[in-house]
C-alpha positions in Angstrom: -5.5 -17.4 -17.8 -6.3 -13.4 -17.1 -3.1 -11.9 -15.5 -3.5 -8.9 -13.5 0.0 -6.9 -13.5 2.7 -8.7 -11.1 2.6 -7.7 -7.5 6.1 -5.2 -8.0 4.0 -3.9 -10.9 1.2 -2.7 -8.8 3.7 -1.9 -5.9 5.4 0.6 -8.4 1.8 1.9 -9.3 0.7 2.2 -5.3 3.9 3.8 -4.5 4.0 6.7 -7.0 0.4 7.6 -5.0 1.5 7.0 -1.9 4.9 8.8 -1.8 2.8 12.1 -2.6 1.4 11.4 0.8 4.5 10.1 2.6 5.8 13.8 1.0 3.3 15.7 2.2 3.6 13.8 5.9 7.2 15.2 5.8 7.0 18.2 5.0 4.2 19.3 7.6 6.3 17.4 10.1 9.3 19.5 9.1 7.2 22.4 9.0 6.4 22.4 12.4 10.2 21.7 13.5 11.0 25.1 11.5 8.2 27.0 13.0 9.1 25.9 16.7 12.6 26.0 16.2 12.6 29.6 14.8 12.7 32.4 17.6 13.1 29.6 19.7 14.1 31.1 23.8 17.5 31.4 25.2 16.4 31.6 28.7 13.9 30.0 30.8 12.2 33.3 32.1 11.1 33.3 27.9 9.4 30.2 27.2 6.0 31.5 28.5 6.0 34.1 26.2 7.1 31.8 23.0 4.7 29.3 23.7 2.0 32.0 24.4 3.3 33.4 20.3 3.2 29.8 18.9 0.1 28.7 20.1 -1.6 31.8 18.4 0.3 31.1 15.5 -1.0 27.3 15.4 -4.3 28.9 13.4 -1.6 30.3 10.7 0.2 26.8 10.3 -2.9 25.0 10.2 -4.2 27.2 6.7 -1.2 27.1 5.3 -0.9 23.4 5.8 -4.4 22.8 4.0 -3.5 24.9 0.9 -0.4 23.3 0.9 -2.1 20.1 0.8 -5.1 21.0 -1.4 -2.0 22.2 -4.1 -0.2 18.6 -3.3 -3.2 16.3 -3.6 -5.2 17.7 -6.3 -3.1 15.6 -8.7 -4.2 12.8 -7.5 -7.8 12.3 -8.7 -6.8 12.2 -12.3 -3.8 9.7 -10.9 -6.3 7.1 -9.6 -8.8 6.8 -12.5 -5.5 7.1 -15.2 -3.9 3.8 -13.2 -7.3 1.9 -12.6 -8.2 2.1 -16.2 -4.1 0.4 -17.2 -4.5 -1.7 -14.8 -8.1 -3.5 -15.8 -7.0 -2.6 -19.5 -3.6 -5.1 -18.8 -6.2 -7.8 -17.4 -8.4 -8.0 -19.7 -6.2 -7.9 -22.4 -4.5 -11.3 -21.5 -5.5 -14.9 -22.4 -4.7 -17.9 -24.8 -7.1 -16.4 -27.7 -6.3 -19.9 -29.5 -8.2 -21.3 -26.8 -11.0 -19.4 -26.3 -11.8 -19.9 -30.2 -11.6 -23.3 -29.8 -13.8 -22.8 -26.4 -16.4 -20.9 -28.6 -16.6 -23.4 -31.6 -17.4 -26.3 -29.0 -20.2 -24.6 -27.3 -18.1 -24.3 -23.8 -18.7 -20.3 -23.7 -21.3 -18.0 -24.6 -19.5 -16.0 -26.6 -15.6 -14.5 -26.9 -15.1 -11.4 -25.3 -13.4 -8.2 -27.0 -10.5 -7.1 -25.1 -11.8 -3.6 -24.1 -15.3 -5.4 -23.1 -14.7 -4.9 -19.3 -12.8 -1.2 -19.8 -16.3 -0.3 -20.8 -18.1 -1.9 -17.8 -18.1 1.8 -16.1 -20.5 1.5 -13.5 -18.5 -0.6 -11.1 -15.0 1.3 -12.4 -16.6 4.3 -10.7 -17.5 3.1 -7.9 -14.2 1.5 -7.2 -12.5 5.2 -8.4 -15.2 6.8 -6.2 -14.5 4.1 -2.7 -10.6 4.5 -3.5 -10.5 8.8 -3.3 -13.2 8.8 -0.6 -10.1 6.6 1.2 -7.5 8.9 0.4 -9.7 12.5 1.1 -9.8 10.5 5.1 -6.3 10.3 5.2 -5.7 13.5 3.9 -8.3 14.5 7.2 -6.5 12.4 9.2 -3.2 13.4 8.3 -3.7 17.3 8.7 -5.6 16.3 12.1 -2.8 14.8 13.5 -0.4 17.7 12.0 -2.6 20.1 13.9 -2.1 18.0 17.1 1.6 17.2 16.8 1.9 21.3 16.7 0.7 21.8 19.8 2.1 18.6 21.7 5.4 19.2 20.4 4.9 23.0 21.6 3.6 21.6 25.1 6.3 19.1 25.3 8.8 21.7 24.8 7.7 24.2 27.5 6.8 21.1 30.1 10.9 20.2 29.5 11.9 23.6 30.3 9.8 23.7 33.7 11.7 20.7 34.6 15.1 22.3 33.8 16.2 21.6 30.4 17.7 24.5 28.6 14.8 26.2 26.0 16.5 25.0 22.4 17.2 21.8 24.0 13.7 21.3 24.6 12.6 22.0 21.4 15.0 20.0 19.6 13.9 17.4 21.9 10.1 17.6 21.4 10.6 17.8 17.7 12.8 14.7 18.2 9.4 12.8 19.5 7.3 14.0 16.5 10.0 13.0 14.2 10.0 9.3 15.9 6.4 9.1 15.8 5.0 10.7 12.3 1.5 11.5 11.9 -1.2 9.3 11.3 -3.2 8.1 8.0 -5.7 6.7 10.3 -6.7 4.1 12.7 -8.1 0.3 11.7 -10.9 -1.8 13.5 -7.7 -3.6 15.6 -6.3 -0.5 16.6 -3.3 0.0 14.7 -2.1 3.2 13.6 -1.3 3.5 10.2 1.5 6.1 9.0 -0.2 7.9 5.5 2.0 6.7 2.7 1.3 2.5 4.4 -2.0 3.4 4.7 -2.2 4.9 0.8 -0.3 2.1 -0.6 -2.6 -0.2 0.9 -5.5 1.6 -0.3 -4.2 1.4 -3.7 -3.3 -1.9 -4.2 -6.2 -3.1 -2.9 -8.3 -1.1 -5.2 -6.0 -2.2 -7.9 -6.4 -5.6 -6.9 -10.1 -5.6 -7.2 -10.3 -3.5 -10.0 -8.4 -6.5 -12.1 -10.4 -9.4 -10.3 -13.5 -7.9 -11.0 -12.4 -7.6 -14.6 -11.8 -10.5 -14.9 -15.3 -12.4 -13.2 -16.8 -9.8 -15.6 -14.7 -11.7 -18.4 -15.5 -15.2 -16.9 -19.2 -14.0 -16.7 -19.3 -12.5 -20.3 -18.1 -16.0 -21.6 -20.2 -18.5 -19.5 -17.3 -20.3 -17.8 -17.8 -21.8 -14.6 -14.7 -23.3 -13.5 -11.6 -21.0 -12.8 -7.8 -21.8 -12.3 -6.7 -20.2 -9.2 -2.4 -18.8 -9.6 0.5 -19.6 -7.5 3.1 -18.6 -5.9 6.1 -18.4 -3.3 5.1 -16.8 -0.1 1.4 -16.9 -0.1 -0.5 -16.0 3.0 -2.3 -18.7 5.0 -5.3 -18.5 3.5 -4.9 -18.1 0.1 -1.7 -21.1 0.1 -4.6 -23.4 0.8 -6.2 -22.9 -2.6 -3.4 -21.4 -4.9 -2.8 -23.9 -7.8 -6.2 -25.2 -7.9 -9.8 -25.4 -9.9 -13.0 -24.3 -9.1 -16.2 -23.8 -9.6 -17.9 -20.4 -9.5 -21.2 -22.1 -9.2 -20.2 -25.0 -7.5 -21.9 -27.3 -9.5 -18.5 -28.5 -11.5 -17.0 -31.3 -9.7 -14.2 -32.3 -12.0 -12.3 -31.5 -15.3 -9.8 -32.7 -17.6 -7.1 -30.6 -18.8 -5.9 -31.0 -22.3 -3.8 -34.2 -21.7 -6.9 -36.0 -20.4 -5.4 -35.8 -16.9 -8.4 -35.6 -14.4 -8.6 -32.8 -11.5 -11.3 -32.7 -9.0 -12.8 -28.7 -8.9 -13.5 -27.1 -5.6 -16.5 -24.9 -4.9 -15.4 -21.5 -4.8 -18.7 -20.4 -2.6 -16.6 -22.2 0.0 -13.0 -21.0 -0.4 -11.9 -17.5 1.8 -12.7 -15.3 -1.0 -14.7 -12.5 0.4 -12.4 -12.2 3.3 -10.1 -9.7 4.1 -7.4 -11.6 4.5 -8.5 -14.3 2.2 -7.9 -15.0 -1.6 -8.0 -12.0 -3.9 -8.6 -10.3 -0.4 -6.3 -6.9 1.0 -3.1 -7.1 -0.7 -3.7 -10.5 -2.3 -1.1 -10.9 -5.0 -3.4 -14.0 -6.9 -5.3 -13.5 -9.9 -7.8 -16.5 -11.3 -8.6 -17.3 -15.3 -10.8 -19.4 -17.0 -10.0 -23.4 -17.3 -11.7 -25.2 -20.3 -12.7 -28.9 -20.0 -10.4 -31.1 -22.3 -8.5 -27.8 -23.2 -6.6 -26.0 -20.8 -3.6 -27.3 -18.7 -3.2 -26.1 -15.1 1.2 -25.1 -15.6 0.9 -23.3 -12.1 3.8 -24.0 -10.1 3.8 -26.4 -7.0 4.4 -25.1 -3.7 6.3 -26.3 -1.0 4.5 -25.5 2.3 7.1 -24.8 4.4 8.6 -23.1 1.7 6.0 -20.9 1.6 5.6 -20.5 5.7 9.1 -19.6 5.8 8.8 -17.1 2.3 6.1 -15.3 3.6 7.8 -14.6 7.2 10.4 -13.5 5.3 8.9 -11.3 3.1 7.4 -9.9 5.9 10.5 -8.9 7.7 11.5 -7.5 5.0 8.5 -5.4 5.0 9.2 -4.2 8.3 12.8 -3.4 7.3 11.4 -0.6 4.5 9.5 1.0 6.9 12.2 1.6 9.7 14.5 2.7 6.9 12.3 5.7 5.4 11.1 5.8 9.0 14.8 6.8 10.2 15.8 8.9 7.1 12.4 11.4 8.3 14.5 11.5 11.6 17.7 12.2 9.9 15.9 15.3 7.6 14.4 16.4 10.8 17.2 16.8 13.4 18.9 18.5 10.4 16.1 20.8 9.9 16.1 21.7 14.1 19.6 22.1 13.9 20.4 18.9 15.6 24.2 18.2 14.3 24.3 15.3 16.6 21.0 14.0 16.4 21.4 14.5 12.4 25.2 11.9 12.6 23.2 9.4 14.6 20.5 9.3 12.6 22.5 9.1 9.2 24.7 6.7 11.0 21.5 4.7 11.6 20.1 4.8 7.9 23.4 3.7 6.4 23.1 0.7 8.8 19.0 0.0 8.5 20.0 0.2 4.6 22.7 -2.9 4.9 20.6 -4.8 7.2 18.0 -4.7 4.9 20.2 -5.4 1.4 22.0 -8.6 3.5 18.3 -9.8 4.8 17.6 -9.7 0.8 20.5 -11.6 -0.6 20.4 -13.8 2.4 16.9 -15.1 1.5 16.9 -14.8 -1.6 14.4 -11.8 -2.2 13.2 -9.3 -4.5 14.5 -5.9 -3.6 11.9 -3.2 -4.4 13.7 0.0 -4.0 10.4 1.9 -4.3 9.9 1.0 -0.7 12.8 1.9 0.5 12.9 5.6 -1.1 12.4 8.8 0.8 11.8 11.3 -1.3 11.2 15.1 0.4 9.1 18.3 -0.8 10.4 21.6 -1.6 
């Protein structure tokens, strides 16, 4: 079987990308709480004049927030090709070499690949390096798009709260309040969902990852000859990828059934007709599967059997707790930010609240029995 690193493994590798993002996302949010918040109006009669000073000033914040970000993110080219080469180099490099020998001298494959055969494949490498930071550079748009907007909304929202009667620093702290709360955006998918940059990063990058290591290893599978493929298992599965997890298949379709190395028959699938290819389908987005060769008369399939409702109730769970990680780093931003404004108040809740978000999420854990990844949960600020 060819083993593409574990999912934590490629979660660790996504994150230490995508927290340069999240970073970045921070500090231009912060950024534009100190800007506001300094020479911010005592008195009502003032706050035409301010806003008249930061709007002009919006041009200044908008350059310094690109070379900022240009000094920030030019690490991350050399980041992406470094990880995508370790992470097809830890694919390929896995297998039962005693059985593809013993593959070989019974005619079953073509030939036995070298380890480093699909490192050197470097056409499709680049293109997946070139798809992956053409990804990223339309966050990075996005992100100081939405930056730019936030400025000026949080400056508008400010001034509109004193023309209804709140007192000037009150208003800002306020407005700054709302962009803290809301972030700035990565981008914006088919469905409509806004994405917050470090999500959308990490998903870029482990999807990349992810195909990076499956297409290593169909050029593996393709190098040997082998036509049927055992697909690997596990707890919490999505939908569609629980309904073929555990089982064989034929890449051509033409393989209707094998025997594994204790003579035990198993019927073979036609891969042509599984989900693969499909977002959401096996080795899709965020697929944590990986597939390897199966050798008539040779191989056992020692994947583990799946409960279904098991794995229903697994992969709500996982989910949740998914959705616990981002409202904790979501909530420390909000914490960093009221302090930044000045906020004592706002700054107590909001600490209050992480302390509490942070227990939630460690009880929802041990409750369920999960893996805690603590990358996910860190908030990690620029200087």
């Amino acid at each position: 079987m060819l083993v593409k690193p574990t999912p934590n493994e490629i979660a660790i590798l996504a994150h230490e990308i995508g927290r340069v993002f999240g970073t970045m996302e921070d500090w231009l949010v912060r950024e534009i709480v100190e800007r506001l918040i300094e020479g911010a109006p005592d008195l009502p009669a003032e706050v035409s004049e301010w806003r008249i000073e930061k709007l002009l000033a919006s041009a200044q914040f908008s350059r310094e927030a690109k070379a900022k970000m240009r000094e920030i993110l030019e690490r991350i080219p050399p980041q992406v090709e470094k990880q995508l080469y370790s992470v097809i180099k830890a694919t390929v490099e896995t297998g039962d070499r005693a059985v593809l020998e013993a593959a070989f001298e019974q005619g079953m494959i073509a030939s036995i690949p070298s380890p480093g055969s699909a490192v050197r494949t470097s056409f499709w490498i680049e293109k997946l390096q070139e798809q992956a930071l053409h990804a990223l550079n339309l966050v990075n748009t996005s992100m100081l798009t939405s930056a730019q907007q936030g400025y000026i909304d949080t400056l508008n929202r400010a001034a509109g709260l004193v023309a209804e009667g709140e007192s000037p620093r009150a208003a800002v702290q306020y407005a700054t309040k709302q962009l803290a709360k809301d972030g700035l955006t990565g981008f914006v998918d088919r469905a409509g969902r806004r994405w917050e940059p470090q999500s959308a990063v990490e998903m870029i990058i482990r999807t990349t990852w992810n195909n990076a290591a499956n297409q290593a290893a169909f050029t593996q599978l393709e190098a040997m000859g082998c036509d049927v493929i055992l697909v690997s298992a596990h707890m919490g599965a999505r939908p569609k990828c629980s309904l073929v997890q555990g089982k064989l298949f034929s890449l051509s379709g033409s393989t209707e059934g094998v025997r594994d190395k204790h003579g035990a028959y198993h019927a073979v699938g036609d891969w042509t007709r599984t989900s693969y290819g499909e977002p959401d389908g096996i080795l899709g987005i965020n697929c944590r599967h990986h597939i390897g060769a199966f050798f008539d008369g040779l191989s056992v399939n020692d994947t583990e059997e799946i409960d279904e409702e098991e794995n229903r109730e697994r992969y709500k769970r996982e989910q949740e707790q998914r959705k616990l990680e981002r409202e904790l780093r979501k909530i420390k931003r909000e914490r960093d930010v009221a302090n930044a404004s000045g906020d004592r108040e706002e700054y107590l809740k909001q600490f209050r609240k992480a302390r509490a978000k942070s227990q939630q999420l460690r009880d929802h854990i041990e409750e369920h029995g999960l893996r805690r990844s603590k990358v996910r949960e860190r908030y990690i600020t620029l200087r």
